[in-house]
C-alpha positions in Angstrom: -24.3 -12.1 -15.4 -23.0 -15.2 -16.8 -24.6 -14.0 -20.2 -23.1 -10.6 -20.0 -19.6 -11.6 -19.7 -19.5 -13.7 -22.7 -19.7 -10.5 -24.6 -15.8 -10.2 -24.5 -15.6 -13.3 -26.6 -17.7 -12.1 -29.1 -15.3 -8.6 -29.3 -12.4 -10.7 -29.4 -13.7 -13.7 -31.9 -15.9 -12.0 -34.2 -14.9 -8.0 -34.0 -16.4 -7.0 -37.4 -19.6 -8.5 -36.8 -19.7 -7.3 -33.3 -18.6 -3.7 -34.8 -20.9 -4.4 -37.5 -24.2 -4.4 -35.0 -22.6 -1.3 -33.0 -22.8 0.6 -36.3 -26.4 -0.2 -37.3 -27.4 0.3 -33.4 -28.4 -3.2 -33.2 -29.1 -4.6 -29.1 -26.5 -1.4 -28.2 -28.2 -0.7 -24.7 -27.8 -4.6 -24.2 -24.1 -4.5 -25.3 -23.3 -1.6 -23.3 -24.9 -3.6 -20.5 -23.2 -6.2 -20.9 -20.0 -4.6 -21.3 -20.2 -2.4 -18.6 -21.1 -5.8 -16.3 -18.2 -7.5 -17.7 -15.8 -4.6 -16.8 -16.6 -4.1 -13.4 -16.7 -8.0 -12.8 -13.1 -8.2 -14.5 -11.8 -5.3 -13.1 -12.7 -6.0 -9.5 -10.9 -9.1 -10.0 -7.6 -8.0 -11.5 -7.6 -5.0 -8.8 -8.5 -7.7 -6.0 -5.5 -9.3 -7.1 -3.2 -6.8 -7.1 -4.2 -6.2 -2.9 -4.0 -9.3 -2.1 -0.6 -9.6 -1.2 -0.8 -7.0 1.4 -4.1 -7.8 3.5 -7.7 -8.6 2.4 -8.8 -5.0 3.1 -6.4 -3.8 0.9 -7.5 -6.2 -2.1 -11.0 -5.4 -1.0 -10.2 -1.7 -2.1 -8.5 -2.2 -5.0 -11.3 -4.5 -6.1 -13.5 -1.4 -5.3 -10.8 1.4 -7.3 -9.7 -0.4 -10.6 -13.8 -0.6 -11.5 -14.2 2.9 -10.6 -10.8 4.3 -12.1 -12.1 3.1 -15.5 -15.8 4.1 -15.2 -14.7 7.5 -14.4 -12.4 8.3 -16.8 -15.3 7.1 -19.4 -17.1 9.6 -18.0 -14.8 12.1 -17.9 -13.3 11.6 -21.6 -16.4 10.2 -23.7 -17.9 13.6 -24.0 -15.0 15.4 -25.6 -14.5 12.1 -28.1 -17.9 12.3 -29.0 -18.8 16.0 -29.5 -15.6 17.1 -31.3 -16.5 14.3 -33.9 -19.9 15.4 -34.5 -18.0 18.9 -35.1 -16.3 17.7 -37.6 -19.2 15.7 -39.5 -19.5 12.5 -37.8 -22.8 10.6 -37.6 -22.5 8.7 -34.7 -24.7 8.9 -31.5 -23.7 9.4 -28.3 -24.5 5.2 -27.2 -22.7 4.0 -30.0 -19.4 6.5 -29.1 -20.1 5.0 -25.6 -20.4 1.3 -27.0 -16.9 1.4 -28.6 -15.4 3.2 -25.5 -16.5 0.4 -23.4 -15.0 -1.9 -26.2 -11.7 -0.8 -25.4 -12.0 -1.3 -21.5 -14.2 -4.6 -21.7 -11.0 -5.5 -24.0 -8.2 -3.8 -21.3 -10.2 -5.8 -18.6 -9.9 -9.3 -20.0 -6.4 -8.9 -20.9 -5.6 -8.0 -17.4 -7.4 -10.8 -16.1 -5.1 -12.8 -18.3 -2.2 -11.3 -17.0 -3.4 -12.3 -12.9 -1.9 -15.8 -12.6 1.9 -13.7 -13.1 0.4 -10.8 -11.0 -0.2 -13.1 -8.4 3.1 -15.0 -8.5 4.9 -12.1 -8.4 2.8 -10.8 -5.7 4.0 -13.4 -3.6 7.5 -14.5 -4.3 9.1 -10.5 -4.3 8.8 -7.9 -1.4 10.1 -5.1 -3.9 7.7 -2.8 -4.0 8.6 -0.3 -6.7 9.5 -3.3 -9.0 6.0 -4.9 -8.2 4.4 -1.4 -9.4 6.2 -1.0 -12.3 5.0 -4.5 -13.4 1.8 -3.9 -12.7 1.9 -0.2 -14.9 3.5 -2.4 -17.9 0.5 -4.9 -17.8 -1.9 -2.2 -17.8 0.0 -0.1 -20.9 0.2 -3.5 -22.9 -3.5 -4.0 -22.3 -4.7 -0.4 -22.5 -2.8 -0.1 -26.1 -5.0 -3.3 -27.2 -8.1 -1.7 -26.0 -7.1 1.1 -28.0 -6.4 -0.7 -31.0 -10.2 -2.4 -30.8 -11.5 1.0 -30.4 -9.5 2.2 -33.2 -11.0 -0.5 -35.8 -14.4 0.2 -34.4 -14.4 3.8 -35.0 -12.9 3.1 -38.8 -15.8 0.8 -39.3 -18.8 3.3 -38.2 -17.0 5.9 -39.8 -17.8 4.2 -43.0 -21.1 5.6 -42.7 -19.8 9.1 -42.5 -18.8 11.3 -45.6 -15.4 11.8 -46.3 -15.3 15.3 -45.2 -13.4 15.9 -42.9 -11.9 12.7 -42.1 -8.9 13.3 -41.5 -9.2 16.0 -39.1 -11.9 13.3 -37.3 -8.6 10.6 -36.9 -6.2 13.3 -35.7 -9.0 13.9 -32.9 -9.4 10.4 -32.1 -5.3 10.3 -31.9 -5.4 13.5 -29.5 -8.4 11.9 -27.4 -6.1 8.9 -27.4 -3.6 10.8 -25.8 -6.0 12.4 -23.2 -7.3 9.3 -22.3 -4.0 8.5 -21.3 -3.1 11.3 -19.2 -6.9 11.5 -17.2 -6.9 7.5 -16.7 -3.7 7.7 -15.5 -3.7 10.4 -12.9 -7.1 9.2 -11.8 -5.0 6.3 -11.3 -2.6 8.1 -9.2 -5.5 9.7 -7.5 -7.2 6.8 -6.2 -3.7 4.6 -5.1 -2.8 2.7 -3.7 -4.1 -0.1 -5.3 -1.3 -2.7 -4.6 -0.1 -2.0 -1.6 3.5 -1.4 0.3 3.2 -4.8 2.6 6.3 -2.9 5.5 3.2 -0.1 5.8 -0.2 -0.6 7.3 -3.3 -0.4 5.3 -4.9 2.5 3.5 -7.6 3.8 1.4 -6.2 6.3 -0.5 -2.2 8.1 -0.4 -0.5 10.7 -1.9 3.3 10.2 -2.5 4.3 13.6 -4.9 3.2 16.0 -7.4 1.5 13.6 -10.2 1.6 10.0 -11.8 4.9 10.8 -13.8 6.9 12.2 -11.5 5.9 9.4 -8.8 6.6 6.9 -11.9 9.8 8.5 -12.5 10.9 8.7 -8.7 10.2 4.8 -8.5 11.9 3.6 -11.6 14.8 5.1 -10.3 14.7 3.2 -7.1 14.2 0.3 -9.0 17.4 0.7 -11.2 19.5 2.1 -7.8 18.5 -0.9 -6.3 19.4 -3.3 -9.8 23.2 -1.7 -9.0 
């Protein structure tokens, strides 16, 4: 395991090479492995973090979710990525599409890993709950747009491969799937809350608190600027 979540510092250190192997299928079931070991590993931990300040069952659960909100929005958005491309003349298989997906979340997962030691302090020196969610959706946006921009370099390097036709229409897809990504990952999100926690309510597995993500988000950045005033 140890092995396996060194992989991130080969993404990080040496991305071209790293890209470079993805693109002539070199070790890929080995990478995707590895990657997917080092995402549920990281993952747990950030999410076990994020629970912690309410009760150990509750950072239990989130240590459980995070891994399985990212694993199931792979799922769920890989396929369109990969078969829309191949549509419009790209050469790539479907391990190496998944091999750059799981780039961009090892990448997400690191990053958020980094960000635990704030997590954590705010965890435990605030009580305001709507504030302590909104941090915890700007951490994940900052690290889910670096993901994005791995996976973005990695696609432009295997699609050197490719011929040119088409390629434009191939980047407006990835752009779109971007998007999409977005909106599943982040309702699935929503879905499988709460991952931090109200500590003034008793523990949960999963809650409901409106319609969808944004209007939730929306509903408790206003409490957090009514309660700024």
């Amino acid at each position: 395991m140890v092995h396996s979540l060194t992989i991130i510092e080969t993404i990080l250190r040496n991305r071209l090479f790293f890209f470079g192997e993805v693109r002539g299928s070199k070790s890929l079931g080995q990478k995707t492995l590895d990657m997917m070991i080092s995402c549920l590993v990281f993952f747990a931990l950030y999410g076990a973090v994020m629970g912690a300040a309410h009760s150990p069952l509750q950072a239990l659960s989130s240590a459980v979710k995070l891994p399985m909100l990212f694993l199931i929005t792979l799922l769920i958005c890989t396929p369109s990525l990969h078969f829309f491309n191949i549509l419009f003349g790209s050469k790539q298989t479907l391990p190496q599409t998944i091999a750059l997906v799981l780039t961009a979340m090892s990448t997400t997962a690191v990053l958020l890993v980094s960000f635990a030691p704030v997590t954590l302090f705010f965890l435990l020196t605030s009580r305001n709950y709507p504030f302590l969610l909104l941090l915890n959706v700007a951490f994940f946006a900052i690290s889910g747009v670096m993901g994005i921009v791995f996976l973005r370099q990695g696609f432009e390097m295997i699609s050197e491969s490719d011929n040119n036709e088409n390629i434009g229409t191939r980047r407006l897809i990835f752009t779109i799937w971007v998007v999409l990504y977005a909106f599943v990952g982040s309702q699935m999100a929503y879905t499988l809350s709460p991952f931090v926690g109200d500590s003034s309510e008793p523990f949960v597995v999963l809650t409901q608190f409106g319609d969808n993500f944004y209007s939730y988000l929306f509903q408790r950045f206003n409490e957090v600027l009514i309660g700024a005033w």
